[in-house]
N, C-alpha and C positions, 0 to 999 in steps of 0.2 A: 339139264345137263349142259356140260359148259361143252362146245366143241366147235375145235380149233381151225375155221376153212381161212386158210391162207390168200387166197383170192390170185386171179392169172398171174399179176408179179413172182410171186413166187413159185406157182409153178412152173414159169416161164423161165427165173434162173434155175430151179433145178433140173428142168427138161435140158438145158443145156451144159448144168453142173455133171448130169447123171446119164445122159442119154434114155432115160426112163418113161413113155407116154403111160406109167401106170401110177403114178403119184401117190394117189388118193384113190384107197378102195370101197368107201365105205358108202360113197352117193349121197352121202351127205352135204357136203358145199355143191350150191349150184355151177361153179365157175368150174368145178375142179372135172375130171377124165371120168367117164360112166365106168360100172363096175363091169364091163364087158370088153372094157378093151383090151389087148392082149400084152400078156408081159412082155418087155424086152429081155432078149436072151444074151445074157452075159456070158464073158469068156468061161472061166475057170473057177474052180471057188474058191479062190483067193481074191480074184477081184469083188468075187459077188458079198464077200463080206467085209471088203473094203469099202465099197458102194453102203452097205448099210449104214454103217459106220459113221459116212459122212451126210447120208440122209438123217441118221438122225441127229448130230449137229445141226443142221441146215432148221432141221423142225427148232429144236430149243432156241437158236436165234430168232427163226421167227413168232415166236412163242414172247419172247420178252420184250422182241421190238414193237408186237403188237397190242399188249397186253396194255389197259388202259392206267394211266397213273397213279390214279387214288382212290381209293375206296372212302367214304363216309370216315368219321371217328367213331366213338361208340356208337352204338346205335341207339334210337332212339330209348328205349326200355332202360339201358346204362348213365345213359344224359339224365332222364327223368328221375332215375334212381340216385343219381347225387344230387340233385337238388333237393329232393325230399328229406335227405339227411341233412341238407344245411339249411331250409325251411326250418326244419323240426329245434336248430338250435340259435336262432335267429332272437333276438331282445324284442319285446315286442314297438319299441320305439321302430326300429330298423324296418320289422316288418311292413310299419305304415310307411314309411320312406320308401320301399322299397314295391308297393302294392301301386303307391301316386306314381313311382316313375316307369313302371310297366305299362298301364293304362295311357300311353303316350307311343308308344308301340302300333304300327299302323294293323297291327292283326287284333290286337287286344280284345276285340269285337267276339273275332272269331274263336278265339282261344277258352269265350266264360260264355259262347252263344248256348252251349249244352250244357250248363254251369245250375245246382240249384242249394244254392251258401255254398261256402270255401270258394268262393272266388281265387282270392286272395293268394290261396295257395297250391289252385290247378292254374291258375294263369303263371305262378311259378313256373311248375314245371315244364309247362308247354311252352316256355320262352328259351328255357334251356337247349330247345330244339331248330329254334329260329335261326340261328345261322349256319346250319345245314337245309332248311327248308329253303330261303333261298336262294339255294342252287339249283330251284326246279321252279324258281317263280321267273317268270319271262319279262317282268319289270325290273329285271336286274339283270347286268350284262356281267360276264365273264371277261376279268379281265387279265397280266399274266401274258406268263409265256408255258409252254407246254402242257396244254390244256388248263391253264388257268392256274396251273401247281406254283408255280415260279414268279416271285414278286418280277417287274417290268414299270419305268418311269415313274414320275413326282406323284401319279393318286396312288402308288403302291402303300404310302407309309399314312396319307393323310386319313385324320379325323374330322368330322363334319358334321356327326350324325344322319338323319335321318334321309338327310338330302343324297345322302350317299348312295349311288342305285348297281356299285358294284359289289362282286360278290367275294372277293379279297379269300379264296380256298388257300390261299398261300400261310393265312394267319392261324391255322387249325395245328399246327404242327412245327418241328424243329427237327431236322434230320440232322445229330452230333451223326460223324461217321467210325465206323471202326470196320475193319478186314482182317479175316479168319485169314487170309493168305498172301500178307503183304501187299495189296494190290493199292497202287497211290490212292487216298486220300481226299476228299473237296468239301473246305467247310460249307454251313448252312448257310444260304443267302438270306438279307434281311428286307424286309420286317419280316418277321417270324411270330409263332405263338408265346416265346420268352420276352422281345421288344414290344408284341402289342398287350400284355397282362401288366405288364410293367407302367405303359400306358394309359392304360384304363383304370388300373386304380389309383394312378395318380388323379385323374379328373372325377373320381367320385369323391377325391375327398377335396377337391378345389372349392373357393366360394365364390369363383369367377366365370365358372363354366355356366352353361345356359341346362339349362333343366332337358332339353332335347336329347344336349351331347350325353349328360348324364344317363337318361333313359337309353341310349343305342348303346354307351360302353357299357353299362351294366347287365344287358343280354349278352355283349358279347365274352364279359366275363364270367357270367355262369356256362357258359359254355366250355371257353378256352384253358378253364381250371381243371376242369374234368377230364378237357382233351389231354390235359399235358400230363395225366395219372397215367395215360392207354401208354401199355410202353413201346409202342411202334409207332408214337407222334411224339417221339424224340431218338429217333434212331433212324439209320440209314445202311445199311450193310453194302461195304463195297466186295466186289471177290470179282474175279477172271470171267461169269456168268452174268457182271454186273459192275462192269466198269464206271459207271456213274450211280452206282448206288440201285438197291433194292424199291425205293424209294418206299421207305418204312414196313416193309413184305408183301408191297403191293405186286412186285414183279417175280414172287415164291409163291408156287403154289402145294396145295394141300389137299387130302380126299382120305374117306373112311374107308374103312375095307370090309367089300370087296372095292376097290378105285373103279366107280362110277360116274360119279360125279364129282368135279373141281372145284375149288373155292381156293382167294388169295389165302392167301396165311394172314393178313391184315383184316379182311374181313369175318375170318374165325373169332379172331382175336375180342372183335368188335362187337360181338355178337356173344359174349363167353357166357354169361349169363341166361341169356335166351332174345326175341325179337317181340316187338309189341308195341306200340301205340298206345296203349290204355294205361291212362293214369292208374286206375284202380291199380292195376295191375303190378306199376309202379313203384305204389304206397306200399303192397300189402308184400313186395319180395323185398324193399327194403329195411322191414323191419326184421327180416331174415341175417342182414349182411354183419359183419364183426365189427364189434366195438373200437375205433381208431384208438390208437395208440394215442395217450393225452402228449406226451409229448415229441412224437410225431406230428402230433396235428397242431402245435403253438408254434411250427416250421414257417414263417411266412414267406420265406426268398424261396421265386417261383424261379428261381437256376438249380435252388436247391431240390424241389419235386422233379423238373427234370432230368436234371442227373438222374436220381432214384429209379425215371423212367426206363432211361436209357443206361442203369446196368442191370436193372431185372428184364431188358429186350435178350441183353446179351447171357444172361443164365436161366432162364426161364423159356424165353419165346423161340431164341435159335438155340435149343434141345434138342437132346435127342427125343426122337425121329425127325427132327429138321436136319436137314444136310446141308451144304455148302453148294450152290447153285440154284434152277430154276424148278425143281422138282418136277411130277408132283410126290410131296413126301404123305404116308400113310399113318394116320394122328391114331396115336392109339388109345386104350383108355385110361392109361396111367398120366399120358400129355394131355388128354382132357381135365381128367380130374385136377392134373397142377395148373392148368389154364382158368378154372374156373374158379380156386380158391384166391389164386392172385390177382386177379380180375377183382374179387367182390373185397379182397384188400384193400386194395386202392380204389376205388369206387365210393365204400366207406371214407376213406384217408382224405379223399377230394371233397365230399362233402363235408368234414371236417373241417377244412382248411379253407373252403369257400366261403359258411359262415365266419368263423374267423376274421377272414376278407372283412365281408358285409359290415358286421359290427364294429370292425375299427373303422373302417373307412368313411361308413354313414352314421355313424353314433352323434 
Protein backbone atom coordinates (compact mmCIF):
# COMPACT_ATOMS: atom_id res chain seq x y z
CA UNK A 1 0.00 0.00 0.00
CA UNK A 2 1.35 3.24 -1.11
CA UNK A 3 1.17 5.77 1.92
CA UNK A 4 1.80 9.02 1.77
CA UNK A 5 4.07 10.44 5.32
CA UNK A 6 5.00 13.80 4.31
CA UNK A 7 7.88 13.87 6.72
CA UNK A 8 8.55 17.18 9.58
CA UNK A 9 8.76 19.86 6.48
CA UNK A 10 5.45 19.47 5.95
CA UNK A 11 4.06 19.10 8.83
CA UNK A 12 5.84 21.92 10.11
CA UNK A 13 4.35 24.25 7.41
CA UNK A 14 1.08 23.02 7.96
CA UNK A 15 1.32 23.31 11.89
CA UNK A 16 1.83 26.71 11.14
CA UNK A 17 -0.52 27.01 7.81
CA UNK A 18 -3.25 25.41 10.23
CA UNK A 19 -2.66 25.78 13.80
CA UNK A 20 -3.35 21.97 13.86
CA UNK A 21 -0.83 19.54 16.32
CA UNK A 22 -3.14 16.75 14.73
CA UNK A 23 -1.94 16.26 11.09
CA UNK A 24 -1.58 12.79 10.75
CA UNK A 25 -4.00 10.27 12.41
CA UNK A 26 -3.13 7.33 11.12
CA UNK A 27 0.54 6.44 13.05
CA UNK A 28 1.74 5.61 10.17
CA UNK A 29 4.73 7.89 9.27
CA UNK A 30 7.24 7.82 11.97
CA UNK A 31 7.96 11.74 11.91
CA UNK A 32 4.39 12.61 11.70
CA UNK A 33 1.91 13.50 15.55
CA UNK A 34 0.85 10.04 17.65
CA UNK A 35 -2.79 9.16 17.17
CA UNK A 36 -3.36 10.47 20.71
CA UNK A 37 -2.73 13.74 20.48
CA UNK A 38 -5.40 15.96 21.04
CA UNK A 39 -7.42 17.98 18.41
CA UNK A 40 -7.14 21.56 18.18
CA UNK A 41 -10.24 23.33 18.71
CA UNK A 42 -11.28 25.54 16.07
CA UNK A 43 -13.58 28.51 16.15
CA UNK A 44 -16.86 27.88 14.27
CA UNK A 45 -17.67 25.76 11.54
CA UNK A 46 -17.08 27.68 8.96
CA UNK A 47 -13.59 28.10 9.74
CA UNK A 48 -13.40 24.27 10.45
CA UNK A 49 -14.30 23.65 6.94
CA UNK A 50 -12.37 26.20 5.66
CA UNK A 51 -9.16 24.50 7.40
CA UNK A 52 -10.15 21.29 5.67
CA UNK A 53 -10.21 22.62 2.68
CA UNK A 54 -7.06 23.97 2.55
CA UNK A 55 -5.36 20.86 4.35
CA UNK A 56 -6.47 19.13 1.74
CA UNK A 57 -4.78 21.24 -0.98
CA UNK A 58 -1.71 21.28 1.11
CA UNK A 59 -1.80 17.21 1.04
CA UNK A 60 -2.19 17.05 -3.05
CA UNK A 61 0.68 19.49 -3.38
CA UNK A 62 2.63 17.50 -1.32
CA UNK A 63 1.61 14.62 -3.05
CA UNK A 64 3.07 15.72 -6.51
CA UNK A 65 6.04 17.49 -5.14
CA UNK A 66 7.03 14.27 -3.65
CA UNK A 67 5.92 11.73 -5.91
CA UNK A 68 9.03 10.17 -7.78
CA UNK A 69 9.37 11.12 -11.56
CA UNK A 70 9.34 8.07 -13.50
CA UNK A 71 8.22 4.86 -13.52
CA UNK A 72 9.93 2.08 -15.77
CA UNK A 73 8.35 1.95 -19.54
CA UNK A 74 6.58 -1.18 -20.20
CA UNK A 75 7.38 -3.67 -18.07
CA UNK A 76 9.48 -6.18 -18.50
CA UNK A 77 6.57 -8.92 -19.73
CA UNK A 78 5.51 -5.99 -22.49
CA UNK A 79 9.41 -5.36 -23.68
CA UNK A 80 9.73 -9.05 -24.06
CA UNK A 81 6.45 -9.42 -25.71
CA UNK A 82 7.54 -7.16 -28.57
CA UNK A 83 10.56 -8.43 -29.29
CA UNK A 84 9.10 -11.82 -29.65
CA UNK A 85 6.94 -10.54 -32.38
CA UNK A 86 9.72 -8.92 -34.19
CA UNK A 87 12.03 -12.02 -33.47
CA UNK A 88 9.37 -14.15 -34.98
CA UNK A 89 9.52 -11.85 -38.30
CA UNK A 90 13.06 -11.29 -38.64
CA UNK A 91 14.99 -12.76 -42.27
CA UNK A 92 16.99 -15.30 -41.10
CA UNK A 93 20.09 -13.42 -42.59
CA UNK A 94 19.39 -10.51 -39.87
CA UNK A 95 18.88 -12.87 -37.32
CA UNK A 96 22.49 -13.98 -37.44
CA UNK A 97 23.58 -10.40 -37.71
CA UNK A 98 21.70 -9.71 -35.16
CA UNK A 99 22.54 -12.92 -32.52
CA UNK A 100 26.73 -11.83 -33.39
CA UNK A 101 25.97 -8.32 -32.22
CA UNK A 102 24.12 -9.21 -28.97
CA UNK A 103 26.83 -11.77 -27.80
CA UNK A 104 29.11 -8.50 -27.43
CA UNK A 105 26.81 -7.27 -24.70
CA UNK A 106 28.48 -7.39 -21.35
CA UNK A 107 25.44 -9.43 -19.75
CA UNK A 108 25.17 -11.85 -22.75
CA UNK A 109 26.57 -14.40 -20.36
CA UNK A 110 23.96 -13.99 -18.18
CA UNK A 111 21.02 -13.63 -20.39
CA UNK A 112 21.67 -17.74 -22.31
CA UNK A 113 23.39 -19.00 -18.59
CA UNK A 114 19.82 -20.68 -18.07
CA UNK A 115 19.54 -21.21 -21.90
CA UNK A 116 19.26 -25.00 -23.42
CA UNK A 117 18.98 -24.12 -27.60
CA UNK A 118 17.13 -20.88 -28.70
CA UNK A 119 19.79 -19.00 -27.51
CA UNK A 120 19.39 -16.85 -30.12
CA UNK A 121 16.16 -15.88 -29.39
CA UNK A 122 15.99 -15.69 -25.39
CA UNK A 123 19.01 -13.60 -25.51
CA UNK A 124 16.64 -11.51 -27.87
CA UNK A 125 14.28 -10.86 -25.63
CA UNK A 126 16.17 -10.46 -22.47
CA UNK A 127 18.17 -7.58 -24.12
CA UNK A 128 15.04 -5.72 -24.85
CA UNK A 129 15.10 -5.27 -21.06
CA UNK A 130 18.70 -4.10 -20.72
CA UNK A 131 18.19 -0.56 -20.64
CA UNK A 132 15.94 -0.49 -17.85
CA UNK A 133 18.08 -3.04 -16.06
CA UNK A 134 20.57 -0.71 -15.87
CA UNK A 135 19.09 1.50 -13.73
CA UNK A 136 19.75 -0.77 -10.87
CA UNK A 137 23.17 -1.78 -11.92
CA UNK A 138 25.63 0.33 -9.74
CA UNK A 139 28.39 0.19 -12.66
CA UNK A 140 26.32 2.72 -14.11
CA UNK A 141 25.81 6.24 -12.82
CA UNK A 142 22.76 8.28 -13.04
CA UNK A 143 23.18 11.13 -14.94
CA UNK A 144 20.51 14.30 -15.83
CA UNK A 145 18.86 16.57 -13.90
CA UNK A 146 15.77 15.68 -11.81
CA UNK A 147 16.36 12.43 -10.87
CA UNK A 148 18.15 11.58 -13.89
CA UNK A 149 14.65 12.35 -16.08
CA UNK A 150 16.00 15.45 -17.82
CA UNK A 151 19.01 15.41 -20.42
CA UNK A 152 21.99 17.86 -18.70
CA UNK A 153 25.62 18.66 -20.59
CA UNK A 154 27.68 17.21 -23.81
CA UNK A 155 27.46 13.17 -22.48
CA UNK A 156 23.53 13.75 -22.66
CA UNK A 157 23.34 13.22 -26.56
CA UNK A 158 26.72 11.09 -27.01
CA UNK A 159 27.20 7.64 -28.43
CA UNK A 160 30.12 5.60 -27.57
CA UNK A 161 28.95 2.34 -26.93
CA UNK A 162 29.72 0.16 -24.43
CA UNK A 163 32.26 2.35 -22.69
CA UNK A 164 29.23 4.33 -21.82
CA UNK A 165 28.60 3.64 -18.06
CA UNK A 166 25.71 6.30 -17.86
CA UNK A 167 22.24 5.40 -17.58
CA UNK A 168 20.84 8.25 -20.08
CA UNK A 169 16.62 7.44 -18.33
CA UNK A 170 16.10 10.66 -20.32
CA UNK A 171 16.29 8.56 -23.80
CA UNK A 172 13.17 6.05 -22.88
CA UNK A 173 10.49 8.77 -23.67
CA UNK A 174 9.28 12.11 -25.39
CA UNK A 175 6.91 14.30 -23.39
CA UNK A 176 4.84 16.25 -26.56
CA UNK A 177 2.80 18.42 -24.08
CA UNK A 178 -0.97 19.23 -24.38
CA UNK A 179 -3.40 20.81 -21.43
CA UNK A 180 -7.06 20.09 -20.66
CA UNK A 181 -7.07 23.71 -19.19
CA UNK A 182 -5.12 26.11 -21.04
CA UNK A 183 -2.36 25.94 -18.66
CA UNK A 184 1.15 27.20 -20.59
CA UNK A 185 2.92 24.73 -22.46
CA UNK A 186 7.11 23.43 -22.34
CA UNK A 187 8.40 21.49 -25.15
CA UNK A 188 10.33 18.19 -24.82
CA UNK A 189 13.99 18.63 -24.02
CA UNK A 190 16.45 16.84 -26.29
CA UNK A 191 17.95 14.11 -26.82
CA UNK A 192 14.95 12.29 -26.28
CA UNK A 193 13.56 8.79 -27.32
CA UNK A 194 12.51 10.45 -31.19
CA UNK A 195 16.57 12.03 -31.55
CA UNK A 196 18.03 8.71 -30.10
CA UNK A 197 16.00 5.90 -32.53
CA UNK A 198 16.71 8.21 -35.17
CA UNK A 199 20.25 7.82 -34.10
CA UNK A 200 20.64 4.36 -33.75
CA UNK A 201 19.38 3.26 -36.79
CA UNK A 202 21.22 5.41 -38.59
CA UNK A 203 24.58 3.46 -37.29
CA UNK A 204 23.03 0.09 -37.79
CA UNK A 205 23.02 0.69 -41.12
CA UNK A 206 26.62 2.63 -41.24
CA UNK A 207 29.63 0.62 -42.69
CA UNK A 208 31.88 2.78 -40.45
CA UNK A 209 30.67 2.15 -37.24
CA UNK A 210 32.67 -0.32 -35.01
CA UNK A 211 30.76 -3.38 -34.33
CA UNK A 212 30.55 -2.34 -30.44
CA UNK A 213 28.61 0.85 -31.14
CA UNK A 214 26.44 -1.30 -33.34
CA UNK A 215 25.83 -4.06 -30.60
CA UNK A 216 24.87 -1.03 -27.78
CA UNK A 217 22.56 0.87 -30.29
CA UNK A 218 20.93 -2.14 -31.35
CA UNK A 219 19.65 -2.97 -27.55
CA UNK A 220 18.92 0.18 -27.30
CA UNK A 221 16.63 0.04 -30.15
CA UNK A 222 14.63 -2.82 -29.36
CA UNK A 223 13.95 -1.17 -26.53
CA UNK A 224 13.16 2.43 -27.37
CA UNK A 225 10.75 1.14 -30.24
CA UNK A 226 8.59 -0.48 -27.99
CA UNK A 227 8.93 2.51 -25.49
CA UNK A 228 7.76 4.93 -27.99
CA UNK A 229 4.25 2.53 -28.61
CA UNK A 230 3.51 3.05 -24.47
CA UNK A 231 1.48 6.21 -25.03
CA UNK A 232 2.50 7.97 -21.84
CA UNK A 233 6.38 7.88 -23.23
CA UNK A 234 5.20 10.44 -25.61
CA UNK A 235 2.95 12.59 -23.59
CA UNK A 236 3.24 15.05 -20.87
CA UNK A 237 -0.07 16.53 -19.40
CA UNK A 238 0.21 20.07 -18.22
CA UNK A 239 -3.08 21.38 -15.98
CA UNK A 240 -3.06 23.91 -12.86
CA UNK A 241 -2.20 20.26 -10.56
CA UNK A 242 0.78 20.09 -12.97
CA UNK A 243 2.34 23.16 -14.00
CA UNK A 244 5.34 21.47 -15.43
CA UNK A 245 3.68 18.56 -16.77
CA UNK A 246 2.36 15.02 -15.40
CA UNK A 247 5.47 14.00 -16.44
CA UNK A 248 3.87 11.10 -18.82
CA UNK A 249 1.04 10.15 -15.45
CA UNK A 250 3.91 9.57 -13.49
CA UNK A 251 2.50 12.45 -11.04
CA UNK A 252 -1.62 10.90 -11.51
CA UNK A 253 -2.45 8.53 -9.57
CA UNK A 254 -4.98 5.58 -9.79
CA UNK A 255 -6.49 2.63 -7.37
CA UNK A 256 -9.27 -0.13 -7.87
CA UNK A 257 -12.13 -0.10 -5.88
CA UNK A 258 -12.46 -0.25 -2.88
CA UNK A 259 -9.23 2.73 -3.07
CA UNK A 260 -6.76 0.72 -1.06
CA UNK A 261 -4.14 0.78 -2.63
CA UNK A 262 -2.16 3.51 -5.17
CA UNK A 263 -0.45 3.11 -8.27
CA UNK A 264 0.91 5.89 -10.97
CA UNK A 265 -1.41 5.84 -13.77
CA UNK A 266 2.00 5.28 -15.87
CA UNK A 267 2.66 2.29 -14.11
CA UNK A 268 -0.82 0.85 -14.74
CA UNK A 269 -0.29 1.56 -17.99
CA UNK A 270 3.04 -0.35 -17.99
CA UNK A 271 1.97 -3.23 -16.77
CA UNK A 272 -1.50 -3.50 -18.91
CA UNK A 273 -0.83 -6.70 -19.91
CA UNK A 274 0.30 -8.36 -16.82
CA UNK A 275 4.09 -8.50 -14.86
CA UNK A 276 6.71 -11.18 -15.41
CA UNK A 277 10.10 -11.89 -15.97
CA UNK A 278 9.70 -15.18 -17.69
CA UNK A 279 10.52 -15.63 -21.29
CA UNK A 280 8.14 -18.46 -21.47
CA UNK A 281 5.76 -16.47 -20.43
CA UNK A 282 6.53 -13.90 -22.89
CA UNK A 283 6.45 -16.29 -25.96
CA UNK A 284 3.31 -17.99 -25.05
CA UNK A 285 0.98 -14.33 -24.42
CA UNK A 286 2.47 -13.23 -27.48
CA UNK A 287 1.17 -15.40 -29.55
CA UNK A 288 -2.29 -14.24 -28.04
CA UNK A 289 -1.77 -10.36 -29.15
CA UNK A 290 -3.49 -9.02 -32.66
CA UNK A 291 -2.23 -9.16 -35.93
CA UNK A 292 -0.62 -5.61 -36.82
CA UNK A 293 -2.14 -3.80 -39.29
CA UNK A 294 0.25 -4.59 -42.51
CA UNK A 295 0.16 -1.11 -43.26
CA UNK A 296 0.49 0.30 -40.04
CA UNK A 297 3.35 -1.47 -39.53
CA UNK A 298 5.39 -0.58 -43.21
CA UNK A 299 5.10 3.18 -40.90
CA UNK A 300 8.79 3.59 -40.58
CA UNK A 301 9.11 7.51 -39.27
CA UNK A 302 9.32 6.96 -35.62
CA UNK A 303 7.77 10.86 -35.27
CA UNK A 304 5.06 9.14 -36.99
CA UNK A 305 4.52 6.08 -33.95
CA UNK A 306 4.88 8.87 -31.58
CA UNK A 307 2.46 10.88 -32.59
CA UNK A 308 0.16 7.72 -32.72
CA UNK A 309 1.35 7.60 -28.97
CA UNK A 310 0.59 10.59 -27.90
CA UNK A 311 -2.97 10.98 -29.36
CA UNK A 312 -4.21 7.58 -28.12
CA UNK A 313 -2.58 9.22 -24.24
CA UNK A 314 -4.95 11.91 -24.94
CA UNK A 315 -8.26 9.51 -25.94
CA UNK A 316 -7.52 6.48 -24.34
CA UNK A 317 -5.28 7.01 -21.30
CA UNK A 318 -6.69 10.50 -19.88
CA UNK A 319 -10.40 8.78 -19.94
CA UNK A 320 -12.79 8.74 -18.16
CA UNK A 321 -12.32 7.81 -14.98
CA UNK A 322 -9.12 9.85 -15.19
CA UNK A 323 -9.80 13.33 -14.16
CA UNK A 324 -7.84 16.40 -14.54
CA UNK A 325 -5.36 16.69 -11.58
CA UNK A 326 -3.44 14.45 -9.17
CA UNK A 327 -6.17 12.07 -8.24
CA UNK A 328 -6.38 9.21 -7.07
CA UNK A 329 -8.96 8.23 -9.88
CA UNK A 330 -10.85 4.74 -9.46
CA UNK A 331 -10.06 2.52 -12.76
CA UNK A 332 -12.95 0.68 -13.49
CA UNK A 333 -13.51 -2.27 -15.49
CA UNK A 334 -14.56 -0.91 -18.62
CA UNK A 335 -10.87 1.48 -18.49
CA UNK A 336 -9.28 -1.72 -17.83
CA UNK A 337 -10.56 -3.72 -20.48
CA UNK A 338 -9.86 -0.43 -23.07
CA UNK A 339 -6.35 -0.30 -21.31
CA UNK A 340 -5.59 -3.67 -22.04
CA UNK A 341 -6.70 -4.08 -25.66
CA UNK A 342 -4.78 -0.82 -26.66
CA UNK A 343 -1.83 -1.89 -24.98
CA UNK A 344 -1.69 -5.39 -26.75
CA UNK A 345 -2.44 -2.98 -30.07
CA UNK A 346 0.50 -1.39 -30.03
CA UNK A 347 2.78 -3.87 -28.43
CA UNK A 348 1.82 -6.09 -31.50
CA UNK A 349 2.38 -2.74 -33.98
CA UNK A 350 5.90 -2.22 -32.21
CA UNK A 351 7.05 -5.48 -32.87
CA UNK A 352 5.90 -5.08 -36.13
CA UNK A 353 7.82 -2.11 -36.91
CA UNK A 354 11.00 -3.18 -34.94
CA UNK A 355 11.54 -6.07 -37.24
CA UNK A 356 10.86 -3.93 -40.11
CA UNK A 357 13.60 -1.81 -38.46
CA UNK A 358 15.96 -4.77 -38.18
CA UNK A 359 15.59 -5.96 -41.73
CA UNK A 360 16.15 -2.96 -43.57
CA UNK A 361 18.73 -1.59 -41.62
CA UNK A 362 20.81 -4.93 -41.27
CA UNK A 363 19.99 -6.72 -44.52
Amino acid sequence: MVVYCFQRWINRMALSFFGSANLVRSGLCPNGPSNTASRHRLGDHNDRAMHRRQMKTLLFIALAVLAPIRAAAWGDLEHMMVAAIAYDRLTPEVREKVAALLRLNPQYASWVADVSGQEALIAFLRASRWPDDIKSDRSYKQDGEQGGNRPSGETAARNIGYADQLMHKYWHFVDLPFSPDNTALVDPPVPNARTQIALFRTVLTSTAASRDLKSYDLVWLIHLVADVHQPLHATSRFDKAHLTGDDGGNRVFVCSTPCLKQEKLHSFWDHALGVSTDTAVALEKATHLPMADPQLASIIDESVWIRESFEAAQTHVYASPIGVGVGPYEVTDNYSAAAQELAAQRIALAGARLANLLNDALK
